[in-house]
KOLNUFI-308094 format. One line per field, with one value per residue (C-alpha): x, y, z; residue number from 1; residue in one letter. Coordinates in steps of 0.2 Angstrom, whole numbers, plus 5000, padded with zeros to 4 digits. Each point is the difference from the previous one (the first is absolute). Layout:
<atoms>
x: [X ...];
y: [Y ...];
z: [Z ...];
n: [NUM ...];
res: [A ...];
</atoms>
This chain:
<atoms>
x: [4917 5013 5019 5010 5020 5008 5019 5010 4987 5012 5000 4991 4986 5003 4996 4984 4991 5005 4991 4985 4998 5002 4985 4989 5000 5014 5014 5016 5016 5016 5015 5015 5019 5000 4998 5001 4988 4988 4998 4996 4987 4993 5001 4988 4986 5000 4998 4980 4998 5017 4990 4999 5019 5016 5015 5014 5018 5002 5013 4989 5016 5001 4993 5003 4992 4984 5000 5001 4986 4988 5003 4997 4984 4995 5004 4998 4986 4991 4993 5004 4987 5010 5019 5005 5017 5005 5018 5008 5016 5003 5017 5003 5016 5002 5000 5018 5006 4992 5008 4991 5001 4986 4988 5001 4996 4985 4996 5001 4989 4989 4996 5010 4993 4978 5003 5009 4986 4987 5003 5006 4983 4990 4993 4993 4993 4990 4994 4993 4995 5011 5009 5018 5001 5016 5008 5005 5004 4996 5016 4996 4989 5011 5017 5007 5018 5013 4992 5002 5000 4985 4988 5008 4997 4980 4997 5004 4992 4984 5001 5004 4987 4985 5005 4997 4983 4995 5008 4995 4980 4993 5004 4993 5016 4998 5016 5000 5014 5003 5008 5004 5012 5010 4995 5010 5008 5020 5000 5005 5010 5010 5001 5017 5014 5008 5014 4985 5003 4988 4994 5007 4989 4982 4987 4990 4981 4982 4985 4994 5009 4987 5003 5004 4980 4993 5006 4997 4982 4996 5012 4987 4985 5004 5005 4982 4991 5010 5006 5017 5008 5002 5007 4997 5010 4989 5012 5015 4988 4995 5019 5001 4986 5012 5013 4991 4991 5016 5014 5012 4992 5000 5018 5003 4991 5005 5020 4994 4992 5015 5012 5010 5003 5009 5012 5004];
y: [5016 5006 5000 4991 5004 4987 5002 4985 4991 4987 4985 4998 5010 5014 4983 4997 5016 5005 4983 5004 5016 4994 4987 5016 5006 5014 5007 4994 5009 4989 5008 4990 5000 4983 5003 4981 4997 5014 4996 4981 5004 5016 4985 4989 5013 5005 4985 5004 5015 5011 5017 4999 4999 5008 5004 5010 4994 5012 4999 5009 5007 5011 5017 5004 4984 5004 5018 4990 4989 5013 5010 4982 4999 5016 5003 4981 4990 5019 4994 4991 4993 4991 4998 4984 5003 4982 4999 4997 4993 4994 4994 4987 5008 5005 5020 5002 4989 5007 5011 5019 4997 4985 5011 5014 4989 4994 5014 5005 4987 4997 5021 5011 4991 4999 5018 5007 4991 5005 5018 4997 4993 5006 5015 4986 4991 5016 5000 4983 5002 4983 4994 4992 4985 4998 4982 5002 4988 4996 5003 5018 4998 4990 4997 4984 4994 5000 5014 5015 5009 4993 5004 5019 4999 4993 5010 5016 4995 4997 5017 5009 4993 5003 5017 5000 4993 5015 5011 4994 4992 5018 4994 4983 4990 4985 4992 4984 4994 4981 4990 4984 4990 4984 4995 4986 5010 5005 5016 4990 4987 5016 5009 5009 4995 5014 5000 5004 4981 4988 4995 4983 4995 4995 5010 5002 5001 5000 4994 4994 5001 5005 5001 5018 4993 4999 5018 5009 4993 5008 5018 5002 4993 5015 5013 4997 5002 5016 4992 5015 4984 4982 4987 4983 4990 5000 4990 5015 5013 4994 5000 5019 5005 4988 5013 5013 4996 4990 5003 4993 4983 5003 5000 4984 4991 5007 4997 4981 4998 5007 4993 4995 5018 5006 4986 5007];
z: [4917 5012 4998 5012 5004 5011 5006 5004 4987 4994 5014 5018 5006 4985 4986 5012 5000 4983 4996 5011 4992 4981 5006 5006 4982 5003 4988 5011 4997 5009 5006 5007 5000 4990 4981 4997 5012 4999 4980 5004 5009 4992 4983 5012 5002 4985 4990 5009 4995 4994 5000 5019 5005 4996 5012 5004 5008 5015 5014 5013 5007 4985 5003 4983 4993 5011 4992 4985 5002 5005 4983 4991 5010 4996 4982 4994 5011 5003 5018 5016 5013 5012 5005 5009 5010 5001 4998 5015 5008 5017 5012 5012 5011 5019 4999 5009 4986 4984 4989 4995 4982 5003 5011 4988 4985 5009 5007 4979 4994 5013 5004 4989 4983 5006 5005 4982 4992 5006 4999 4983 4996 5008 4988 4990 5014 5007 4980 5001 5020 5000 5014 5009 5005 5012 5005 5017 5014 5018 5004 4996 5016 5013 5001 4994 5003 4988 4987 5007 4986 4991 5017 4998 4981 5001 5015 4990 4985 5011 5005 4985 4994 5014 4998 4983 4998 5010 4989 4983 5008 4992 4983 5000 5002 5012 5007 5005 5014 4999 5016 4994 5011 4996 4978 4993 4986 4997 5012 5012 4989 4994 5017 5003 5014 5010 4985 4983 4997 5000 5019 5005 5012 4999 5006 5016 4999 5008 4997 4982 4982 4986 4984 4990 4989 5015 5006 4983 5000 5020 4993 4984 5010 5015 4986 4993 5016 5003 5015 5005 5011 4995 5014 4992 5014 5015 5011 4995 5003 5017 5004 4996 5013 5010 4998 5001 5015 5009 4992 5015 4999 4977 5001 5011 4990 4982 5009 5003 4985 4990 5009 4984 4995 5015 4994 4982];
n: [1 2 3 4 5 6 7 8 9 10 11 12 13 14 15 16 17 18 19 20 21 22 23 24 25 26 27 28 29 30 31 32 33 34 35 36 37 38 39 40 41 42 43 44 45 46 47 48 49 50 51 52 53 54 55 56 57 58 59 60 61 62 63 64 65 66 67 68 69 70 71 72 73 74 75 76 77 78 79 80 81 82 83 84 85 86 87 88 89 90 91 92 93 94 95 96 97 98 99 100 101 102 103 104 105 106 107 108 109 110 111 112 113 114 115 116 117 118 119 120 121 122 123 124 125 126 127 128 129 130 131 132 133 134 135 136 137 138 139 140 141 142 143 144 145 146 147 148 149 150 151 152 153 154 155 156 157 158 159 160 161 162 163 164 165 166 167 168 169 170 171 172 173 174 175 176 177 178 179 180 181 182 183 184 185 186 187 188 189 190 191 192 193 194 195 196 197 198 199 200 201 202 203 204 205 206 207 208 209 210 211 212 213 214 215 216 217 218 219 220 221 222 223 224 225 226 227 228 229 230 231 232 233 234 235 236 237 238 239 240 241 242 243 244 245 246 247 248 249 250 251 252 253 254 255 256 257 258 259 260 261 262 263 264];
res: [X X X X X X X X X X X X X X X X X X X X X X X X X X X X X X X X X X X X X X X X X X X X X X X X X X X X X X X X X X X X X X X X X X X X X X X X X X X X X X X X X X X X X X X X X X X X X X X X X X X X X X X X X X X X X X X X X X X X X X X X X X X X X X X X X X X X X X X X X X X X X X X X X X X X X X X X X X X X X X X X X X X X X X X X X X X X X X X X X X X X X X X X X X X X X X X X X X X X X X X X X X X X X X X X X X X X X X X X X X X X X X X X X X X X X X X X X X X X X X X X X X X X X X X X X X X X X X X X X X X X X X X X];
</atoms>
């Protein structure tokens, strides 16, 4: 039985895949910001099977709180086979127009707070040869209007990252980098405004909206296959070659698409 710790495990995609995993027989530990929440649905799981779930209120902003939970880890549950960096946060706001304080708190949660965790565990994960699953986005891929700072965000974390699976490969640790693009679960309902309140406006998007069971059933489907790269959306996918390969005639059409956001 392996043990399972999710961030941002309270709602959305985090709820999903700490579901999926609990259904593959693994011990799932939850960590989220909301207490009330997060208890709710530990309560749910473990009215199945109690042994198999426990949690830990974390603000993944908290170096200190990391540090915290990777003594708890290792002095209380004894092992670790794979970290989930879910949590996540995104904006909706014209670059010119937003304010640092909100890139450098998603730059916090959505970088900072993957990369503290993983070092911080990853002693026990080379003991258990587990593995990292890391949540990142298409945006981390191709520029999309009106989040500026979550592309820069992803994009680093998808980096960070690639450089560390070839660090770590020797001892067994697989990490698994997830590209999901547009779920239907609060990120995007919470997403910040270039002022850290709330985004007024609704949001742009391409292609299909999956839901976050759908998307925690392809993540522990590609972490099982050992599969290092996990683009789910085909159509979003295809749009990054498009960048990549044409990136003059990428941005006309992202602009014309997003039209709305150049208005915010």
């Amino acid at each position: 039985m392996k043990t399972v710790l999710i961030t941002g495990a309270a709602s959305g995609l985090g709820w999903a895949l700490a579901q999926q995993a609990f259904a593959l027989g693994h011990r799932v530990i939850l960590t989220d910001m909301n207490e009330v929440l997060l208890a709710a649905r530990v309560e749910k799981l473990a009215a199945t099977d109690p042994a198999r779930v426990t949690y830990r209120v974390l603000d993944v902003t908290d170096s200190e709180g990391i540090q915290l939970l990777a003594h708890w880890l290792r002095d209380k549950e004894g092992r670790l086979d794979i970290l989930v960096n879910n949590a996540g946060i995104t904006h909706r706001s014209l670059a010119e127009k937003t304010a640092m304080s909100v890139f450098r708190q998603v730059m916090a949660v959505d970088w900072q707070a993957p990369v503290e965790l993983a070092v911080a565990c990853m002693p026990l994960l080379k003991a258990s040869r587990g593995g990292i699953i890391n949540i990142g986005s298409m945006a981390g891929w191709m520029p999309v209007l009106g989040r500026a700072g979550y592309c820069s965000a992803k994009s680093a974390l998808g980096q960070f990252f690639e450089v560390m699976r070839g660090e770590v490969a020797h001892y067994g640790v697989h990490i698994l980098m997830a590209y999901p693009s547009f779920l239907d679960t609060p990120i995007e309902t919470n997403a910040l405004g270039h002022d850290g309140k709330p985004a007024a406006h609704k949001r742009s998007m391409v292609g299909n909206m999956r839901t976050p069971e759908w998307m925690a059933e392809q993540v522990f489907e590609a972490y099982t296959r050992r599969k290092k790269r996990l683009f789910p959306d085909r159509f979003t996918w295809f749009a990054s070659l498009l960048w990549r390969l044409a990136p003059d005639l990428y941005q006309r059409m992202m602009v014309r698409k997003f039209a709305s956001e150049l208005e915010q």
